[in-house]
C-alpha positions as CSV (number, residue, x, y, z in Angstrom):
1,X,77.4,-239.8,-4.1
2,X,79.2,-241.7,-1.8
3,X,77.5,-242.2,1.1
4,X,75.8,-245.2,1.2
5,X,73.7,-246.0,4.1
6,X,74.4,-248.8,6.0
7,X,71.7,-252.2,5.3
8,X,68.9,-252.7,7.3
9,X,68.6,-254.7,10.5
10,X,68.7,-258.2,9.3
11,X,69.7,-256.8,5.7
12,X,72.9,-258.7,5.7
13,X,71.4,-262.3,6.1
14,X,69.1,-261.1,3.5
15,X,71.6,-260.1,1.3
16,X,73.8,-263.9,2.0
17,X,71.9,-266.5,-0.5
18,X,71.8,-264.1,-3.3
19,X,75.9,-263.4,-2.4
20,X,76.6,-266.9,-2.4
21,X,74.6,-268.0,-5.5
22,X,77.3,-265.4,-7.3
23,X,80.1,-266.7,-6.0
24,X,79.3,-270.0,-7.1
25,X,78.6,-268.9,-10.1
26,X,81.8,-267.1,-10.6
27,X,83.5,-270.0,-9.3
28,X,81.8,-273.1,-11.4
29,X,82.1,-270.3,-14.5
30,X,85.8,-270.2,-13.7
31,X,86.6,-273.7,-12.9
32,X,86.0,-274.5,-16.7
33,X,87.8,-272.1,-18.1
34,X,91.5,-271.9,-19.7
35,X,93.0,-268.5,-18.7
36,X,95.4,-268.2,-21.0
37,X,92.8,-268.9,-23.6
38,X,90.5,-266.2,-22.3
39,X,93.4,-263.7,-22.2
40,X,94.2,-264.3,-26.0
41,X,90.0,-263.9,-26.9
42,X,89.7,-260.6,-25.2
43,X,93.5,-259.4,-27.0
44,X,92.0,-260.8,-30.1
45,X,88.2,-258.9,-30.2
46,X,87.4,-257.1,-32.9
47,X,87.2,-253.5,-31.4
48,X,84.6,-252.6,-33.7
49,X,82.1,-254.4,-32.5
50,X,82.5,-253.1,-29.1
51,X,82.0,-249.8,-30.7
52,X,78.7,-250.7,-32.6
53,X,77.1,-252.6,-29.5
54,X,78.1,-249.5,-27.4
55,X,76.2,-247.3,-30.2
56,X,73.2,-250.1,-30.2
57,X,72.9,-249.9,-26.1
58,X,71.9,-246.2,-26.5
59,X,68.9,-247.7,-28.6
60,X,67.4,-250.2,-26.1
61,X,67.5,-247.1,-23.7
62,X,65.9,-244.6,-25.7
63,X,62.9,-246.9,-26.6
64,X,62.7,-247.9,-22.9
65,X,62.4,-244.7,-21.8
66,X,60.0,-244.1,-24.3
67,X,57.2,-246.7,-23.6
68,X,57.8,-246.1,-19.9
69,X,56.3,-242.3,-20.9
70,X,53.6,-243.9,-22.6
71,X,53.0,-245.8,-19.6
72,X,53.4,-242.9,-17.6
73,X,50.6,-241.7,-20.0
74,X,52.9,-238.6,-21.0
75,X,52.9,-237.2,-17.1
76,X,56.6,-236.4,-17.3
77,X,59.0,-235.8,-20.3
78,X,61.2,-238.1,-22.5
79,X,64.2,-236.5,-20.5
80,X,63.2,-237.2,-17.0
81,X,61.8,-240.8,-18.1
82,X,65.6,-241.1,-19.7
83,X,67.7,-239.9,-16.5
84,X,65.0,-242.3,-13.7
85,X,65.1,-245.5,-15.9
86,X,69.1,-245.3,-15.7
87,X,69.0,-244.6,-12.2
88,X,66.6,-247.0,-11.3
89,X,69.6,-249.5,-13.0
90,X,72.3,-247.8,-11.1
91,X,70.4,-248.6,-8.1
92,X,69.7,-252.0,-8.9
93,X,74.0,-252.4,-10.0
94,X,75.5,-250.9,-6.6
95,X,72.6,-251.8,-3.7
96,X,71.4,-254.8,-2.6
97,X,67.8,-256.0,-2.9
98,X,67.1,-255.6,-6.1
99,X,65.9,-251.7,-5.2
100,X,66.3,-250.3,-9.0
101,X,62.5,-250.6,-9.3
102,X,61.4,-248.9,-6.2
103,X,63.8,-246.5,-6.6
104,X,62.4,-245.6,-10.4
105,X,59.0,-245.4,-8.7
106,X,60.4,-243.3,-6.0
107,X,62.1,-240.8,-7.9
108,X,59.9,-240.6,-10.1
109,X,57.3,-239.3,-7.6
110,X,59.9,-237.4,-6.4
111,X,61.2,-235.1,-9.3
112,X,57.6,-234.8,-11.0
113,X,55.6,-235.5,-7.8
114,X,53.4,-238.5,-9.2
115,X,51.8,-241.0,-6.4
116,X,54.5,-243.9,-5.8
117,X,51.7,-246.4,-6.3
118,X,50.9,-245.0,-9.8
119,X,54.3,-245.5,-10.9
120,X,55.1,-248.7,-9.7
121,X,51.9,-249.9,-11.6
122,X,53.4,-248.7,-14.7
123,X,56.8,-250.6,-13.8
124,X,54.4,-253.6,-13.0
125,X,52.8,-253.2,-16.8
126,X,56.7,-253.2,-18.4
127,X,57.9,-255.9,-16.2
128,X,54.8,-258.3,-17.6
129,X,55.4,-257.1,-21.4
130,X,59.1,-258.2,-20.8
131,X,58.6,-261.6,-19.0
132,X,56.0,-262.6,-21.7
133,X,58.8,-260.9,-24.7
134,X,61.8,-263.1,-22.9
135,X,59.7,-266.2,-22.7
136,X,58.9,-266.0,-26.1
137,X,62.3,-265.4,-27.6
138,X,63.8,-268.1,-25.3
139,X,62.0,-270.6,-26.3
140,X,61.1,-269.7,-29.8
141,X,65.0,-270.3,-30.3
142,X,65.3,-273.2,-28.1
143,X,63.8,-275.7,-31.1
144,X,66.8,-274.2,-32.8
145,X,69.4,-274.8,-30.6
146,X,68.6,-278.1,-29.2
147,X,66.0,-279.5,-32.2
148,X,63.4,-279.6,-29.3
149,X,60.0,-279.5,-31.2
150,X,58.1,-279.2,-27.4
151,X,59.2,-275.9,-27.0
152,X,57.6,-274.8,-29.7
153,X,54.2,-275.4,-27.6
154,X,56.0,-274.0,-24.3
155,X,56.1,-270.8,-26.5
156,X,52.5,-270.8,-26.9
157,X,52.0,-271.6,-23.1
158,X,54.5,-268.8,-22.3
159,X,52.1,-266.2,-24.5
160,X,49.5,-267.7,-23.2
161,X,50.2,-266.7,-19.8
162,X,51.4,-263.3,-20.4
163,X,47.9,-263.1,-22.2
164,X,46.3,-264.2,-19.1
165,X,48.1,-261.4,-17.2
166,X,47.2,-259.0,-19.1
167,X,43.4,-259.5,-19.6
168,X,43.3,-260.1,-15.8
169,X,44.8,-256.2,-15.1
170,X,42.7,-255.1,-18.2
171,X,39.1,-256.1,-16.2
172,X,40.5,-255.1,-13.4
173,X,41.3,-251.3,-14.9
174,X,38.4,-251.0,-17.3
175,X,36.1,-252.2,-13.7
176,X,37.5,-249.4,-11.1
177,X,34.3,-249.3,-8.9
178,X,34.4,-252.7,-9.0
179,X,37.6,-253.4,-7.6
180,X,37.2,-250.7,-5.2
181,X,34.1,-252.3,-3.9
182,X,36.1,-255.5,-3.4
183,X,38.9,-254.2,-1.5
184,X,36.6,-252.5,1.1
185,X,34.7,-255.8,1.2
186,X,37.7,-257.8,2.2
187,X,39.2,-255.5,4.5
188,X,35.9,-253.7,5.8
189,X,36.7,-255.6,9.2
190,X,40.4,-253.8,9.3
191,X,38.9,-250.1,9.1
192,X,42.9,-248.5,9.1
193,X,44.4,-251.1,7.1
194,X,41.6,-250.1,4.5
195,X,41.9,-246.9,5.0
196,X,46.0,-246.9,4.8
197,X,45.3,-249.2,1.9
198,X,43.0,-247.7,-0.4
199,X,44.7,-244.3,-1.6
200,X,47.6,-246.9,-3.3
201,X,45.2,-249.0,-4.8
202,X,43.9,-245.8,-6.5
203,X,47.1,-244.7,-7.4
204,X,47.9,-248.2,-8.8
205,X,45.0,-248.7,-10.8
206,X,45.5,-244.9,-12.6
207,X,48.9,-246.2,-13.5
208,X,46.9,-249.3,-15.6
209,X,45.1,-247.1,-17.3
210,X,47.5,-248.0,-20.7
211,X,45.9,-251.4,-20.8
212,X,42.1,-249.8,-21.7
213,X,43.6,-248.0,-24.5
214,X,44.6,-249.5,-27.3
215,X,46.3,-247.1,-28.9
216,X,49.1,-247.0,-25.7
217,X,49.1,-250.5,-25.7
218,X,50.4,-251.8,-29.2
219,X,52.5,-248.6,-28.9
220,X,54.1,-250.0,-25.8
221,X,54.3,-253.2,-26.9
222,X,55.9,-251.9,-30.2
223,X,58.6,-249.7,-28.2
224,X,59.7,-252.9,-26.0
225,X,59.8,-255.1,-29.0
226,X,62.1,-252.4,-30.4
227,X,64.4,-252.1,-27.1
228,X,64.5,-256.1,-26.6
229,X,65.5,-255.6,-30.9
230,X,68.3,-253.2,-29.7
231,X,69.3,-256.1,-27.1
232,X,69.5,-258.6,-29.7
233,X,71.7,-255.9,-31.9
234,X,74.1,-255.4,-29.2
235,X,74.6,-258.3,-28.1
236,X,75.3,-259.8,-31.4
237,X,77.7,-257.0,-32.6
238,X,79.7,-258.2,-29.1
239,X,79.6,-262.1,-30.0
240,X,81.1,-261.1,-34.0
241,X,83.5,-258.9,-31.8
242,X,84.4,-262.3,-30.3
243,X,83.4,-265.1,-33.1
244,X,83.8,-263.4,-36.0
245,X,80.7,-264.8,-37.5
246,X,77.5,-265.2,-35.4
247,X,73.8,-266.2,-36.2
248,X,70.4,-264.2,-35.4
249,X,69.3,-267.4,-33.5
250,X,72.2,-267.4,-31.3
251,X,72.3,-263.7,-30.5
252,X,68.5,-264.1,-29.3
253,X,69.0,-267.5,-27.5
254,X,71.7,-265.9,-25.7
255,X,69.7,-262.5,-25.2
256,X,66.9,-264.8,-23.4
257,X,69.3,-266.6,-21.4
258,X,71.1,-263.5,-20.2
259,X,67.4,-262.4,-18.8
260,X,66.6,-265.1,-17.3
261,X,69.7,-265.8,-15.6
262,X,70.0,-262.1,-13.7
263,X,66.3,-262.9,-12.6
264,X,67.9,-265.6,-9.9
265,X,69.1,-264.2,-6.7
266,X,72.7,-262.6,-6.5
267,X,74.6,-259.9,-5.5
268,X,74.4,-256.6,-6.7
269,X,74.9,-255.7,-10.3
270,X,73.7,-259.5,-11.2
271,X,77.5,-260.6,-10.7
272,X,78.3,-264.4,-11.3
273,X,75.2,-265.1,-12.2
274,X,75.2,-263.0,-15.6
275,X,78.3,-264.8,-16.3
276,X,77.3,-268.1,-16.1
277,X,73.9,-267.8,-18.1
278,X,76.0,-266.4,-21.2
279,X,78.9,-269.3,-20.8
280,X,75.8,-272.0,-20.3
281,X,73.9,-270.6,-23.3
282,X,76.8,-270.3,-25.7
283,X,78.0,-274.1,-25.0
284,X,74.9,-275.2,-26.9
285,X,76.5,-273.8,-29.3
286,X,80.0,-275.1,-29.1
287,X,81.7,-271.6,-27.7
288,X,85.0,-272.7,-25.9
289,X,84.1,-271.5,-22.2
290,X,87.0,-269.1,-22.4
291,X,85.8,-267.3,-25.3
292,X,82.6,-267.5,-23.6
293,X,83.4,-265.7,-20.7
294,X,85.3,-263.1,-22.4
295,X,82.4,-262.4,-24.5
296,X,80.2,-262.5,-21.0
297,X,82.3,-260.4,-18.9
298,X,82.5,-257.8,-21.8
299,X,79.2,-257.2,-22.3
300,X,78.7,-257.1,-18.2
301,X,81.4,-254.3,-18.4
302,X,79.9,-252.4,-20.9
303,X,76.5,-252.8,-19.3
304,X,77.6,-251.6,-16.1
305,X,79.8,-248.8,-17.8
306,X,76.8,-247.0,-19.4
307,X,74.2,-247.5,-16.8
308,X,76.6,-246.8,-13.5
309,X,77.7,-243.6,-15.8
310,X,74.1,-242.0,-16.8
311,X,72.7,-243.3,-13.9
312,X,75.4,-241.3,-11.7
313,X,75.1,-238.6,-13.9
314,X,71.2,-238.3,-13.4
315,X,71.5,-238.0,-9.4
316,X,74.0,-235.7,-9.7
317,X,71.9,-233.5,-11.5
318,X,68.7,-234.1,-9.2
319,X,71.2,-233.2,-6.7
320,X,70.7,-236.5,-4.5
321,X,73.1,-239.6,-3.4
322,X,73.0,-242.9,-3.1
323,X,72.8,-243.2,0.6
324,X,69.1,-241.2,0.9
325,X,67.8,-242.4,-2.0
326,X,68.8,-246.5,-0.6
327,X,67.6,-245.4,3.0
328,X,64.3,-243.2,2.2
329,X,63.3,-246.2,-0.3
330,X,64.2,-249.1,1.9
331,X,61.1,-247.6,4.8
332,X,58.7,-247.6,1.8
333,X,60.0,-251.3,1.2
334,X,59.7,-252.2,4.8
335,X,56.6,-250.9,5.4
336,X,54.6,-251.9,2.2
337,X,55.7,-248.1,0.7
């Protein structure tokens, strides 16, 4: 498990803007903050709330893993879905480049031998249910937090787009021979580009086939409104470990800010930058920074403590390491997989 290739040619410059935006972050995060007074919040936490969001966590995971089988359209079982979705987040906690979806796609096709192409399209699908859930809870809250009545109607822009981006991958699954015909119109010039090409956009367009059926669809949707639920349970249980009293609105604020913040460049594991979108949330809410970042840095740990764990756990018992699985998927990333 320990051998970790080494980054690509010209991986390290890649890697520098995203190391630098977390040490910023760590550093801006720790400028404000009274040690001594962060010390005394994490002596003073309520243990049992670290227990309950520990117990919560396990929730989001398990309805994760199972909408990503309905999206997967019931190819592989609950376990397997379980074991790659926590080892696509090891990935993504310990290498750089945000791999952790590649690498779900990639061992994915690897343990149940489904085309890459087909599972990345289902990762795809997830990633669009969660952008449109996180908008909405963000800013749904926002009039809340800040008595901004505009962001009421950003909401409704935010849904509106996810609706968009839905409806556009629904026409394009529900019209196969359609879209086929366009991509060998486009590249009919480029015979072995098309021809390199087209087995992918197969593959990609089977793994959309969730959006024709309604069934799969709310059932999906339903699942990732439960896990993103979970979030909101776990994180709240943490911030009463902390506060002592807490409200629904601020344990979804800070569940939306938390999302968007880890979607800006930074190191692996989303450090500094995880930090700083919990302090910056909860000081809307008059959180001493200290606290703040006791609270942040606990739910980070714990984060990292489950996923790391399961997700070591599940290549150990695929019998693979980190240092293929970063080099075989970092080709496919290179050359377009």
């Amino acid at each position: 498990m320990s051998d970790v290739a080494a980054p690509p040619r010209g991986g390290l410059r890649q890697m520098l803007p995203g190391v630098i935006i977390s040490l910023v972050a760590l550093a801006l995060v720790f400028y404000f903050v009274d040690l001594p007074t962060f010390v005394a919040a994490l002596r003073q936490s309520d243990w049992r709330g670290f227990a309950l969001a520990f117990l919560l966590f396990f929730g989001t995971l398990i309805a994760r893993s199972l909408s990503w089988r309905i999206l997967l359209q019931e190819k592989t079982t609950f376990s397997r879905a379980f074991w790659v979705l926590n080892e696509g987040y090891l990935l993504n906690n310990v290498l750089p480049f945000r791999l952790g979806e590649f690498g779900r796609a990639f061992l994915m096709g690897q343990t149940q031998k489904l085309p890459f192409w087909e599972v990345l399209s289902t990762i795809i699908v997830e990633r669009i249910f969660d952008v449109g859930i996180m908008a909405g809870l963000l800013l749904s809250t926002l009039p809340f937090v800040l008595g901004a009545q505009d962001a009421r109607g950003a909401a409704l822009v935010a849904a509106g787009i996810m609706v968009t981006g839905f409806f556009v991958l629904f026409l394009v699954a529900r019209n196969r021979p359609g879209a086929l015909a366009l991509y060998d119109r486009l590249l009919g010039r480029w015979p072995r580009l098309a021809g390199w090409g087209r087995p992918k956009l197969v593959a990609f367009l089977d793994g959309l086939v969730v959006l024709t059926v309604p069934r799969r669809f709310f059932a999906v949707l339903a699942l990732l409104l439960l896990a993103w639920a979970f979030n909101i349970g776990w994180y709240g249980a943490l911030l009463w470990a902390f506060l002592g009293s807490i409200t629904p609105v601020m344990a979804g604020f800070v569940v939306g800010a938390s999302a968007l913040g880890v979607a800006l460049p930074s190191s692996p594991g989303y450090v500094g930058v995880f930090e700083a979108a919990l302090v910056g949330a909860l000081s809307l809410f008059g959180v001493e920074p200290a606290v703040a970042l006791a609270f942040a840095i606990s739910a980070h740990v714990l984060y990292l403590v489950i996923t790391i764990g399961l997700g070591a756990f599940g290549l150990s018992r695929d019998g693979m390491s980190l240092g293929s699985i970063y080099a075989q998927i970092s080709k496919r990333r290179e050359r377009g997989a």
